[in-house]
C-alpha atoms as one frame of an Amber mdcrd trajectory, in Angstrom:
protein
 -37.302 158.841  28.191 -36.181 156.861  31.097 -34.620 158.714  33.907 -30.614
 157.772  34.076 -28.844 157.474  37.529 -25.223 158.012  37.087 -22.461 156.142
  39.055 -18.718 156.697  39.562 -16.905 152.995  39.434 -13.045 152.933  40.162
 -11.516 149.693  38.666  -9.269 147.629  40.715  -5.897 146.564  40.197  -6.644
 142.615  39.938  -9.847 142.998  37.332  -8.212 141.851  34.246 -10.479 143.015
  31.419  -9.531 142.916  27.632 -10.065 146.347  26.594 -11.463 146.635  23.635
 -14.439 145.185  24.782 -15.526 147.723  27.333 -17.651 149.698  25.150 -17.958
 154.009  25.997 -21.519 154.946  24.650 -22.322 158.287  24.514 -26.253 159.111
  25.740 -28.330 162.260  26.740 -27.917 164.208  29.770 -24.047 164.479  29.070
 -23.936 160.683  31.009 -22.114 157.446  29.399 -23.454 153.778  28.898 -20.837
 151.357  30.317 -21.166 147.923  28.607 -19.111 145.115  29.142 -20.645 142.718
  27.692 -18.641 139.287  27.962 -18.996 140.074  31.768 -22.760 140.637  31.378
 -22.352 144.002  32.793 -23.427 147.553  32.670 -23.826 150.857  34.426 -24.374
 154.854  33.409 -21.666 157.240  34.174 -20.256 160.834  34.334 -17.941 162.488
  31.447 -14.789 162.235  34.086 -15.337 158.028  34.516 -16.038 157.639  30.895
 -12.868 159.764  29.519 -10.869 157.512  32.071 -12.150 154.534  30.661 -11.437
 155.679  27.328  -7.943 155.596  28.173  -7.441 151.856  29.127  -8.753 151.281
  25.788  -6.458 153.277  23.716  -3.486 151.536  26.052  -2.703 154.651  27.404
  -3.935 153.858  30.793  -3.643 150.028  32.578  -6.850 149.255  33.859  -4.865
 147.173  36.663  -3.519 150.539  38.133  -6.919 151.679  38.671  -8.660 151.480
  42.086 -12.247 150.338  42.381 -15.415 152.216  44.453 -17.487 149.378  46.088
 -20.558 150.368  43.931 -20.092 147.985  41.602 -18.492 144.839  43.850 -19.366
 142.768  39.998 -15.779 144.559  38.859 -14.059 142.550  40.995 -14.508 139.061
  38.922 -13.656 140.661  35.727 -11.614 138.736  33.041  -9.932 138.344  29.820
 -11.737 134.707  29.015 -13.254 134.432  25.703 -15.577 130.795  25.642 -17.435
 131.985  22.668 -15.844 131.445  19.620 -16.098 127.795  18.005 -15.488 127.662
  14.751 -15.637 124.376  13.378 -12.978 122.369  11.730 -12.584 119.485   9.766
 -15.109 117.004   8.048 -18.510 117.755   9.502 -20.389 115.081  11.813 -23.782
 116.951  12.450 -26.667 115.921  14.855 -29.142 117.431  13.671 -31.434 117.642
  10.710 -33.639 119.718   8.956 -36.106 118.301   6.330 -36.856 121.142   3.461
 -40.311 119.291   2.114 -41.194 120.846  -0.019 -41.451 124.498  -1.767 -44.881
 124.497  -2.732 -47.584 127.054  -0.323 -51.176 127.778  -0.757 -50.054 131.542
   0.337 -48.745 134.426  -2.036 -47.443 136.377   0.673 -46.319 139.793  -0.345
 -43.248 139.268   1.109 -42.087 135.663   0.957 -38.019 135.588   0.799 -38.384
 132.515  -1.008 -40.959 133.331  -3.856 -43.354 130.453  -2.883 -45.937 129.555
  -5.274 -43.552 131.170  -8.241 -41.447 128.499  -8.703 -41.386 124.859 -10.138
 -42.733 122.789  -7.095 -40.667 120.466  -5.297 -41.843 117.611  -3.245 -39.262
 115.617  -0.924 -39.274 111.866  -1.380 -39.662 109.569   1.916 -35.910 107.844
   0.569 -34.580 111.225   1.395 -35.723 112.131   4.504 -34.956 108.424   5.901
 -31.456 108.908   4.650 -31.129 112.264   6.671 -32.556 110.533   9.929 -30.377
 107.371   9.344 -27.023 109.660   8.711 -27.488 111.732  11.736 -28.509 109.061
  14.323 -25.194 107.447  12.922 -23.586 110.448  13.782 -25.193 110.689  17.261
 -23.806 106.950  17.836 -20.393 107.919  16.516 -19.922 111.089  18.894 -21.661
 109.435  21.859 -19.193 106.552  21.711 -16.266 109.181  21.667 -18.008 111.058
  24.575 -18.111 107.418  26.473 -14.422 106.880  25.960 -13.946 110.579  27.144
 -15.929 110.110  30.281 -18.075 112.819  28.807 -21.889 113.286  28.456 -23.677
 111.487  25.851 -26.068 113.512  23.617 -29.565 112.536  24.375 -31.518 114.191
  21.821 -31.995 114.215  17.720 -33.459 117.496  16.815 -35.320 117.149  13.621
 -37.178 120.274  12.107 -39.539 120.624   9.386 -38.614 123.621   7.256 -38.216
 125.335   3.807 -38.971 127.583   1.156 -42.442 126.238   1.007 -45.579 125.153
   3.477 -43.751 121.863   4.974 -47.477 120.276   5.466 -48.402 120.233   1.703
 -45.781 117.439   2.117 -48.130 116.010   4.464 -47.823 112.403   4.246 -43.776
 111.997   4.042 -44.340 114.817   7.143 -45.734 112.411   9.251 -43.901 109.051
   8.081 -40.398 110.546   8.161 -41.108 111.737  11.592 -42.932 108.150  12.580
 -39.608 106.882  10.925 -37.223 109.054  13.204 -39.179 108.081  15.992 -38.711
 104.726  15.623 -34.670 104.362  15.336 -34.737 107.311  17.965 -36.266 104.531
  20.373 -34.276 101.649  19.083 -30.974 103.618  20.270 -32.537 105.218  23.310
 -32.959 108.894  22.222 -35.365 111.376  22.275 -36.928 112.255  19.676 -37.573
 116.639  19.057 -39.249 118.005  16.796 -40.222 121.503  15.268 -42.090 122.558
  12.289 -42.253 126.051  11.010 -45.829 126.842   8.944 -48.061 129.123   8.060
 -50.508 128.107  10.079 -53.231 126.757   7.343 -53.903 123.470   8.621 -56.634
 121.281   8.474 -58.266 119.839  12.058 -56.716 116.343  11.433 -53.168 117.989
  10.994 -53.638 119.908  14.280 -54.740 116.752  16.162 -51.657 115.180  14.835
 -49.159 118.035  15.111 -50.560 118.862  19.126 -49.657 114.989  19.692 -45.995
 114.393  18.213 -43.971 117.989  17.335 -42.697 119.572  20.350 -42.952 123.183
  19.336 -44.445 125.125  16.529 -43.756 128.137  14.927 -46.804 130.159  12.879
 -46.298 132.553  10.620 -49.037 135.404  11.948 -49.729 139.044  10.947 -51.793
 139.769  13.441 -55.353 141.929  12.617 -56.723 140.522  10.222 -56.806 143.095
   7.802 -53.110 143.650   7.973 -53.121 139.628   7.858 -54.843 139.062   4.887
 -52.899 142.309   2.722 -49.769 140.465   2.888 -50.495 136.779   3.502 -53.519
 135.940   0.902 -54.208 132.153  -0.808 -53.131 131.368  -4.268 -56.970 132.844
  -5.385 -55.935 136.064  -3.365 -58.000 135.243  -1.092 -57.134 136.143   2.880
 -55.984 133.497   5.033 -56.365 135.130   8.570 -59.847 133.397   9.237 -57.814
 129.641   8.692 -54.889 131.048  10.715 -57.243 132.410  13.748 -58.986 128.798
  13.480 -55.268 127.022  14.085 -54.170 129.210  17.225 -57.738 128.605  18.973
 -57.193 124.817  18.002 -53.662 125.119  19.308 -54.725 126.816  22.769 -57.278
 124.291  23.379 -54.726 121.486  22.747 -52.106 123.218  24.667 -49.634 123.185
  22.028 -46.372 124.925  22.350 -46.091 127.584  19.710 -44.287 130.588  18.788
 -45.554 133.846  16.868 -43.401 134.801  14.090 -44.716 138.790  12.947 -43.120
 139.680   9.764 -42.884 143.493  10.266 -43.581 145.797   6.595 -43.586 149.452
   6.975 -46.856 149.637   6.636 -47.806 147.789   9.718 -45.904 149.737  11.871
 -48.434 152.342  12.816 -50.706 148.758  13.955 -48.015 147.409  15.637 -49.592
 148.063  19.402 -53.198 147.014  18.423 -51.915 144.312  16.398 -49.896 143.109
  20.131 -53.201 143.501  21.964 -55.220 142.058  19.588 -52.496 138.347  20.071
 -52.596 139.025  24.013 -56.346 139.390  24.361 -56.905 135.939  22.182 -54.234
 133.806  21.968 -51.465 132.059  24.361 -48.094 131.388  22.432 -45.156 130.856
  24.417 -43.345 133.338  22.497 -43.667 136.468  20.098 -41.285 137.111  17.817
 -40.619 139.971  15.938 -38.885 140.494  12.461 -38.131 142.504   9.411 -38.666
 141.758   5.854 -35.971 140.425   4.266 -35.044 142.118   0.748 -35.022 138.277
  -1.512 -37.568 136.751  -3.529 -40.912 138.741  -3.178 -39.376 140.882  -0.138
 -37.509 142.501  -2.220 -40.350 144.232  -3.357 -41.456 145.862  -0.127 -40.727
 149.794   0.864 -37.624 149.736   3.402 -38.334 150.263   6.758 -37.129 153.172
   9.013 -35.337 152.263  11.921 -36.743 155.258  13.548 -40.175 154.056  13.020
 -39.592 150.642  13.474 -38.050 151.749  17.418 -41.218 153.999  18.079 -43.903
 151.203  17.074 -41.577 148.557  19.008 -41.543 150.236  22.013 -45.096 150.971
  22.233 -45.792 147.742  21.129 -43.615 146.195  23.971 -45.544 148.430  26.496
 -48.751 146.530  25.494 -47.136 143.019  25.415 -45.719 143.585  29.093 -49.340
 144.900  30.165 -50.222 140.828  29.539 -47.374 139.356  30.691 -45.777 138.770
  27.752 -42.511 140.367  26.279 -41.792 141.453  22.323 -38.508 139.147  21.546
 -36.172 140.817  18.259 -33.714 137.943  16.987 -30.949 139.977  17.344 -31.370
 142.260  20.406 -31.598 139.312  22.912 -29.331 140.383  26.126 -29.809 136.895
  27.611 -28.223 135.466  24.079 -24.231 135.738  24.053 -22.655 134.282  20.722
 -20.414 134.380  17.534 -23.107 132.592  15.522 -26.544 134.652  14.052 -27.383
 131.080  12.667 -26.000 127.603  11.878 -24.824 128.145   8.316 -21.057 129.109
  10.346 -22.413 125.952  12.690 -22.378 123.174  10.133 -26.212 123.386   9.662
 -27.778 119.948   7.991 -30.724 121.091   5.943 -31.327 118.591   3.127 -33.763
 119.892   0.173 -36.149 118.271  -1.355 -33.535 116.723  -4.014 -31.347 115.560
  -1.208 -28.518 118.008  -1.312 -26.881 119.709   1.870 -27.624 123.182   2.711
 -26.561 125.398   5.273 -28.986 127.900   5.058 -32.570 128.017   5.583 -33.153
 131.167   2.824 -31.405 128.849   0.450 -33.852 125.969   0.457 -33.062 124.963
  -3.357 -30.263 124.509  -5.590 -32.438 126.992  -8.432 -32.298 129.918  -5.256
 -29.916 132.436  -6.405 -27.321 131.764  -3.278 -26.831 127.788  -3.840 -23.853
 128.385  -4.961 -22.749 129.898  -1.721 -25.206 127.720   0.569 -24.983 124.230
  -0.907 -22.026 122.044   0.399 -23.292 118.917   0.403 -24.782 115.604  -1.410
 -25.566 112.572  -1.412 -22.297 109.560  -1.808 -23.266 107.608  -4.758 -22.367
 104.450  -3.331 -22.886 104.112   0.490 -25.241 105.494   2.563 -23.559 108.923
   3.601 -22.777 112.593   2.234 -19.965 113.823   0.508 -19.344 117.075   1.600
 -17.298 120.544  -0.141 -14.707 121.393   2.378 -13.657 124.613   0.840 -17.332
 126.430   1.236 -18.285 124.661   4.118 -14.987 126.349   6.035 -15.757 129.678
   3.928 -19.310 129.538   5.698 -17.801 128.488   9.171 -15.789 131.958   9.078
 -19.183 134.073   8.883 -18.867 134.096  12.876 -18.469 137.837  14.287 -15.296
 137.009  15.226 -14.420 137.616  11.698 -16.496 140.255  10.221 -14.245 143.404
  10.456 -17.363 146.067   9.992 -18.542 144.403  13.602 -16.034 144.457  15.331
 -16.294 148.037  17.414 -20.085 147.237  17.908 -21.070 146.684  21.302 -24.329
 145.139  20.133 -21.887 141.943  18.217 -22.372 139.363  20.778 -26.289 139.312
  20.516 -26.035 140.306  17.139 -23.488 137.588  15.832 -23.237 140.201  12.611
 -26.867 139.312  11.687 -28.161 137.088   8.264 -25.054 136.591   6.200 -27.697
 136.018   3.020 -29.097 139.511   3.447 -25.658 141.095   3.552 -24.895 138.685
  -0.005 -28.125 139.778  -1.448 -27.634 143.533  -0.756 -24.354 143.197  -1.438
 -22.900 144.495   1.479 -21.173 143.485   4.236 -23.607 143.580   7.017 -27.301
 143.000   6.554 -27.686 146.467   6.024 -27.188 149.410   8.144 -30.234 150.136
   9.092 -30.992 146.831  11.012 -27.581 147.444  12.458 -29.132 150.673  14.090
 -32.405 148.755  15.197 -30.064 146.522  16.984 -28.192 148.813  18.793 -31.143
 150.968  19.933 -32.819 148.100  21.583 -30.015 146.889  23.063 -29.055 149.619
  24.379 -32.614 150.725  25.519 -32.253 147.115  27.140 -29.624 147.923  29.162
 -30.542 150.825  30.471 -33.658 149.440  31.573 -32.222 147.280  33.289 -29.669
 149.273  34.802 -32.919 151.665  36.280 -34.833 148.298  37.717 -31.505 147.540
  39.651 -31.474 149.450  43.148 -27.462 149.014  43.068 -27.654 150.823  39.440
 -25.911 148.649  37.483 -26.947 145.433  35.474 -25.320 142.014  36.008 -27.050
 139.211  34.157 -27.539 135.864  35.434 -25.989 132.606  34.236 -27.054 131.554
  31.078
């Protein structure tokens, strides 16, 4: 364990901190973990500072009447602002799109959440995709002549991302003429053009020439050694797929594409976690690694649940390795630098057409056959015209799966990185969070976050910088 270095703040009379979020959290050695974390702040304590802090949050005590020791000068600027929350209102006008292709895949995986390969295949039409592209960029034009009236900043960008319950490059050719599409009207209205794909990382050489050229960043689907690799993520003939994967990254580090590794964590990987780390950082160069659990739909649901106690032990050893090459482990959900009501855009008015055209909100609900549609789908297609007509009641039942309103979250003091995780896990479980024990996988690393940080600070707090 990390050694703890224990400070004794007084709080001044002009700090004016909504109490409920300083969060009390009880660790060894008898010594407290002070979080505040709309302030971006943090220090350890004794029993006497942390009983005393107790009390401004059960009102007995005004944390105005308090004085302040100059340890922690960060107390000063406290306050009671909240500039998180945004829940939408209203009929949506979104600006961005994502394009489910298709939900066909040459891979079984063991734990797909969307069943690919077991389902009737789907193939988005070019019509569809065009009509995404032309709605939004109307959109864009609509809000960026408000913004000029408003002497306000125009947006710049369309963000268009290739998606879905399937491999989005099976879809190859409406792939690259819906983006050569967007690319046009981008240029005809002076945007930028950005987009992302999300695969598995079976590509051809011509598709890697042509994906290292026009999308901006990449995520690939990776399990790491290849013998772990090719248990859960095997080819239609059963086949392993870590030798056409392997190919793709090289391809990818020669071209100097920007890509992201996306490890789907089973239990049975665990013990492999560190080897599988060294095994990235000794051959390939992604910008990021990413780290996440199984989730329990489609063929996931099949897989033994994870501890959270084994998942923290192969995590941290894991993250020693990473840091040993300069890279760090990154857990969606445990990301200090990340402050928000939001775990995703389904409460953001996310634009995901599928491949018949319909609106979803959700990326795990990619079709209006996956179980959730009903929930997820709030959107289609105007018969006449060229726009969307849109379900008002579930898209503002989805905008209030913020933290903000999830009651089970709201003593956490893991919430604001958290955002009350994947509301379709907590749906499919039935439950109200995701489940509990990701909730405890949260909190551990954040709070083994913070009191990293605390140690690397010679004034022995943490203050993070501006996001």
């Amino acid at each position: 364990m990390m050694s703890q270095t224990l400070i004794s703040p007084k709080i001044d009379k002009n700090s004016q901190i909504t109490a409920k979020e300083i969060y009390i959290i009880p660790i060894e050695n008898t010594a407290y973990l002070i979080y505040l974390p709309l302030q971006r702040l943090a220090f350890l304590t004794d029993p006497q500072t942390a009983q005393r802090l107790e009390t401004v949050k059960t009102g007995e005590t005004n944390i105005a009447d308090l004085a302040i020791s100059q340890t922690i000068p960060a107390l000063l600027k406290l306050n009671d602002k909240h500039p998180l929350e945004n829940t939408k209102t209203g009929h949506p006008l979104p600006t961005a799109l994502t394009l489910f292709l298709t939900t066909a895949c040459q891979l079984r995986c063991s734990y797909c959440y969307a069943s690919a390969g077991d389902t009737a295949t789907e193939m988005m039409p070019l019509a569809t995709a065009k009509r995404g592209i032309d709605y939004i960029i109307n959109n864009i034009e609509k809000k960026n002549f408000i913004a000029t009236n408003c002497q306000q900043p125009p947006l710049s960008r369309f963000y268009l991302a290739y998606h879905g319950g399937g491999e989005p490059t099976i879809n190859w050719q409406v792939l690259q003429d819906s983006y050569t599409y967007a690319k046009q009207q981008t240029d005809l209205k002076a945007l930028t053009l950005y987009a992302t794909l999300a695969s598995n990382g079976v590509l051809k050489d011509a598709q890697i020439d042509w994906i290292a050229q026009h999308i901006n960043h990449i995520g690939i689907s990776f399990g790491g050694l290849p013998n772990l690799h090719d248990k859960h993520r095997f080819m239609a003939n059963g086949t392993g797929s870590s030798d056409r994967v392997m190919h793709t990254l090289a391809r990818f580090d020669t071209l100097q594409v920007n890509y992201t590794l996306r490890l789907t964590l089973t239990a049975d990987q665990l013990p492999y976690l560190p080897d599988t780390i060294q095994f990235i950082c000794e051959r390939y160069h992604p910008t990021k690694i990413q780290l996440e659990l199984i989730h329990n739909t489609g063929r996931g649901a099949n897989q033994n649940i994870i501890v959270a106690s084994s998942f923290l032990t192969a995590y941290q050893q894991a993250q020693a390795v990473a840091r040993r090459y300069g890279h760090t482990l990154h857990y969606a959900t445990a990301d200090l630098q990340k402050l928000t009501t939001h775990y995703c855009g389904i409460s953001q008015d996310t634009f995901a057409l599928s491949p018949q055209g319909n609106v979803s909100a959700c990326y795990a609900s990619f079709s209006e056959k996956e179980s959730l549609a009903p929930v997820f789908f709030y959107g289609k297609p105007e018969t006449t015209g060229k726009g969307y007509l849109f379900d008002l009641n579930k898209l503002n039942q989805l905008r209030q799966q913020s933290v903000i309103h999830k009651p089970d979250c709201q003593n956490c003091y893991a919430k604001w990185h958290c955002a009350g995780d994947c509301y379709h896990e907590a749906l499919t479980t039935h439950s109200t969070v995701a489940s509990p024990s990701r909730c405890q996988i949260t909190r551990a690393l954040v709070k083994e976050q913070l009191i990293e940080n605390i140690n690397l600070n010679a004034d022995k707090y943490w203050q993070a910088t501006e996001m």
